[in-house]
Steps between C-alpha positions, in 0.01 A plus 500: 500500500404165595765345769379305814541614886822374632518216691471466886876627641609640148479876450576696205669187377755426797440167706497515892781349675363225705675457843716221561336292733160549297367275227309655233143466640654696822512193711794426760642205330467174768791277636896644526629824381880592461405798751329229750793251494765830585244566771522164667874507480542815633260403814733179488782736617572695169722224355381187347661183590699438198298248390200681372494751170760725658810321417690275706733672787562847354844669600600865426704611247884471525514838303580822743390754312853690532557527131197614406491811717851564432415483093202726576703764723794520249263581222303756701864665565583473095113710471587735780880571317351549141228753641718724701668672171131586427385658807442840359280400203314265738431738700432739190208259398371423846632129474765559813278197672680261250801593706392463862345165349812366434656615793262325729554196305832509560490591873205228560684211308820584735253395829372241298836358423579569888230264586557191255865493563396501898278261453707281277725511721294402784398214302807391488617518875147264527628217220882513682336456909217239320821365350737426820 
């Protein structure tokens, strides 16, 4: 069985993962680094000044998010509905859980939709006052 010692960093034939911000002879690399130039700009404030890599004058999305948690509430209900009917043989194979899951779903997606209509509407009281 003639085979040859694996190489330096390769065991049993699988490579070693090098680290990012290493070259391969395990040297920091010299000059700027994506991770140095997020550094500087957060120590800048945290927000570049539109001119640099960042992109120029970033503004939130218009989306509120309402639709989303509504979709995502309404479907937990449709789970919670179709699992009822099958409480007994859930509970039969120990898999009950799959009904509180859907319940919580369905009670935690009613706060959630709570808070983005509150805050959608809040958002909207702002544009209206900014607007007069």
């Amino acid at each position: 069985m003639g085979g040859s010692a694996p190489a330096a960093g390769n065991v049993a034939g699988v490579e070693a993962k090098v680290p990012l911000e290493q070259d391969t002879a395990g040297q920091r690399p010299t000059g700027p680094t994506p991770t140095g130039t997020k550094a500087t700009e957060a120590d800048a404030g945290g927000v570049g000044d539109g001119a640099g890599p960042t992109g120029a004058g970033l503004a939130p999305l218009p989306y509120d998010g309402v639709g989303s948690v509504a979709v995502g509430t309404v479907l937990w209900l449709i789970a919670l509905a179709v699992l009822i009917p099958f409480a007994g043989r859930l509970r039969h194979d120990g898999h009950l859980w799959w009904l509180a899951t859907a319940a919580c779903g369905f009670g935690l997606g009613l706060v959630g939709l709570f808070i983005v209509i509150r805050r959608r509407n809040r958002i909207r009281r702002g544009e209206r006052s900014n607007a007069n």
